[in-house]
Backbone as a ProteinNet text record, in pm:
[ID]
protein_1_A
[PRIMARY]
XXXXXXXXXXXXXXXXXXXXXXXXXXXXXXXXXXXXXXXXXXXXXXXXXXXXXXXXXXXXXXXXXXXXXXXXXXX
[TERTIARY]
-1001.3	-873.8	-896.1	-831.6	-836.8	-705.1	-801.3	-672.4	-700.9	-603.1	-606.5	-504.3	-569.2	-458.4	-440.8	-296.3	-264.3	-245.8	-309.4	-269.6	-176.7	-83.8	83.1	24.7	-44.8	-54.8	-189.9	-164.3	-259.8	-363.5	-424.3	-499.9	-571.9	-520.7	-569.7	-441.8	-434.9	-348.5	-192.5	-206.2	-29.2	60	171.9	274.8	276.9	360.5	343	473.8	435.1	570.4	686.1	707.7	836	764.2	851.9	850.2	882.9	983.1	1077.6	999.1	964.1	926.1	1034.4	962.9	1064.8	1092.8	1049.6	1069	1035	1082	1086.5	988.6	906.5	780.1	848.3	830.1	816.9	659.4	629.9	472.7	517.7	406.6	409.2	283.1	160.8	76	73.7	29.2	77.6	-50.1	-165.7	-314.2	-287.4	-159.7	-122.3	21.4	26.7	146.2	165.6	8.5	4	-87.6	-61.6	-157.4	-142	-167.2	-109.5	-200.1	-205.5	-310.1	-204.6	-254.2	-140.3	-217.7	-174.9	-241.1	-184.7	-248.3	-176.9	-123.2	-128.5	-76	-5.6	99.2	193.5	267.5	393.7	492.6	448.3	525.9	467.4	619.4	548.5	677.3	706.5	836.7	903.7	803.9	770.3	648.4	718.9	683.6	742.5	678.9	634	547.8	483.5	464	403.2	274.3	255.3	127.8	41.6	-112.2	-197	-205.7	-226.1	-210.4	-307.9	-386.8	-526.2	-466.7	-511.5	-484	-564.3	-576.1	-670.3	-615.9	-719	-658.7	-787.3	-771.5	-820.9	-917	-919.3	-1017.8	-1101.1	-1134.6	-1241.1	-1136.9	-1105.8	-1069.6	-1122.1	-1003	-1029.3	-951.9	-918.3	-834.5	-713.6	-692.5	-559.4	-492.6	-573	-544.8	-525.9	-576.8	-558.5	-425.4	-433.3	-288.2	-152.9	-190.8	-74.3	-57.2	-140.4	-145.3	-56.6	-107.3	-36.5	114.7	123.5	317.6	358.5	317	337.4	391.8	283.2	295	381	348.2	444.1	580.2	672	795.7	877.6
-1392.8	-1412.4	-1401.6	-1522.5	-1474.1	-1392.5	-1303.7	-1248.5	-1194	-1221.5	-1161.1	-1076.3	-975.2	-847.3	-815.5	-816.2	-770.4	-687.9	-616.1	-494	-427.5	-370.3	-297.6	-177.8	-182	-83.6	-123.2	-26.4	-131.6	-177.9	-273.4	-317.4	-372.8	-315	-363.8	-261.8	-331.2	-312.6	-333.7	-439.8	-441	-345.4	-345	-271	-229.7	-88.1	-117	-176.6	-226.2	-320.1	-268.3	-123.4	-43.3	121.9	187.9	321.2	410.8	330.6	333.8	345.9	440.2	396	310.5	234.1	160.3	-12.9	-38	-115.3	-248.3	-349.5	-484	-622.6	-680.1	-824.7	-893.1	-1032.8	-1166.7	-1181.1	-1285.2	-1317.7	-1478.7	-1568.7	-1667.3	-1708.6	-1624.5	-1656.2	-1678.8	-1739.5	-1685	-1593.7	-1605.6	-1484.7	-1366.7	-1316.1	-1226.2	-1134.6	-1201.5	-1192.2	-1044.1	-1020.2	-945	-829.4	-818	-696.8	-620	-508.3	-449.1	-330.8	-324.7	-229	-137.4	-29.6	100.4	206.3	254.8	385.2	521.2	654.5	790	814.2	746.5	811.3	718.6	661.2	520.8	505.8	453.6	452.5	314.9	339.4	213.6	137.7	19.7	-115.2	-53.5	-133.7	-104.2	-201.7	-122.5	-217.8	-233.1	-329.9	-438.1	-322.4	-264.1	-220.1	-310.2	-443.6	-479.9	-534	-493.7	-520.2	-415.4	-474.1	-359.5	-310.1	-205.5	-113.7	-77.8	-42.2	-28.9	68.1	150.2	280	347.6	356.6	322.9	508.1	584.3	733	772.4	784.3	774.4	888.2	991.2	1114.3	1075.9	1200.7	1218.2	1227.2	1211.1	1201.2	1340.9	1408.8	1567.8	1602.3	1723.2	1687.3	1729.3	1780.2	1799.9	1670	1578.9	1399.3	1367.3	1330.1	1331.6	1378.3	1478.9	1551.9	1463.9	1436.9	1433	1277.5	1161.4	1045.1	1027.9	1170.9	1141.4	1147.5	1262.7	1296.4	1191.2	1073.1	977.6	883.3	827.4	762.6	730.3	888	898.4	900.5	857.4	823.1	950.6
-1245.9	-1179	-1028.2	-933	-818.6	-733.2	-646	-557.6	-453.6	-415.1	-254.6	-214.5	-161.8	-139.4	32.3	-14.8	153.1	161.8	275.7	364.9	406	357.4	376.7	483.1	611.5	689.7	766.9	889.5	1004.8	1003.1	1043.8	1043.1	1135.9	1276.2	1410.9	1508.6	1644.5	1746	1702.6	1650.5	1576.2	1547.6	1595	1535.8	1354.4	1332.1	1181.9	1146.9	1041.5	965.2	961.9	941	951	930.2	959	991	865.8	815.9	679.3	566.2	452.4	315.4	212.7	195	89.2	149.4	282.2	294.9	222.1	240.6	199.4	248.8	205.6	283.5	193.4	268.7	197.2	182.4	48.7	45.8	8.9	142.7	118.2	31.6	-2.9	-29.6	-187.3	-296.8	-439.1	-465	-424.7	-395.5	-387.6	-328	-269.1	-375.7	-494.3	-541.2	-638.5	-707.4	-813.8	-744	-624.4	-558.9	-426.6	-419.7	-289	-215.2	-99.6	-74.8	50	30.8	84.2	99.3	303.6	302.1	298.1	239.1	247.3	392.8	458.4	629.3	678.9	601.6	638.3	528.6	582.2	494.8	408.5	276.5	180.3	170	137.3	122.6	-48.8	-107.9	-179.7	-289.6	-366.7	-481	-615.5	-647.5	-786.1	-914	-911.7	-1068.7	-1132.9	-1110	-1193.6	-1091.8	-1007.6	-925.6	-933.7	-915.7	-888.7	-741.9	-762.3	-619.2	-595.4	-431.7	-395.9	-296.5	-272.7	-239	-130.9	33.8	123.3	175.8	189	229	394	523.8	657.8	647.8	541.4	600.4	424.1	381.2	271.6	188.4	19.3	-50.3	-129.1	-98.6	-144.9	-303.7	-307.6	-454.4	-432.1	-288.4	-228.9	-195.1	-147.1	-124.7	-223.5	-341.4	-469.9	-484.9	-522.6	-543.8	-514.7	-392.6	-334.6	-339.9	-358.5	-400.4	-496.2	-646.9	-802	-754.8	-650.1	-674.1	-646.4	-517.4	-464.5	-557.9	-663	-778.1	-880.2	-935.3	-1067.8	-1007.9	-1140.9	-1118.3	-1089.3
[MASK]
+++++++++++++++++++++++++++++++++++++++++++++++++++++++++++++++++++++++++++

């Protein structure tokens, strides 16, 4: 299967998309449709559930990071 996942958080000099968790993207791409990539130190866009999620965290991945990923998650 191909795909291409976009980046929901910075990725250069750019502004971030919103400040807000929960916010809302359009995707013009259809590559882009069934996948999402999101970091622990930025608010996340409002996700469909039925996409896979890629999960990008700025320091070492501890089990306190962890932790706090799952509460993120689960419903």
């Amino acid at each position: 299967m191909d795909e291409a996942v976009p980046m929901f958080f910075r990725m250069g000099i750019e502004a971030r998309p919103s400040s807000l968790p929960g916010w809302t993207y359009p995707l013009c791409e259809p590559l882009c449709e069934s996948s999402a990539g999101v970091s622990t130190d930025e608010p996340w866009p409002a996700l469909r559930g039925d996409e896979r999620v890629y999960i990008f965290h700025p320091g070492a991945w501890t089990p306190a990071a962890m932790a706090n990923v799952e509460a993120m998650v689960k419903p």
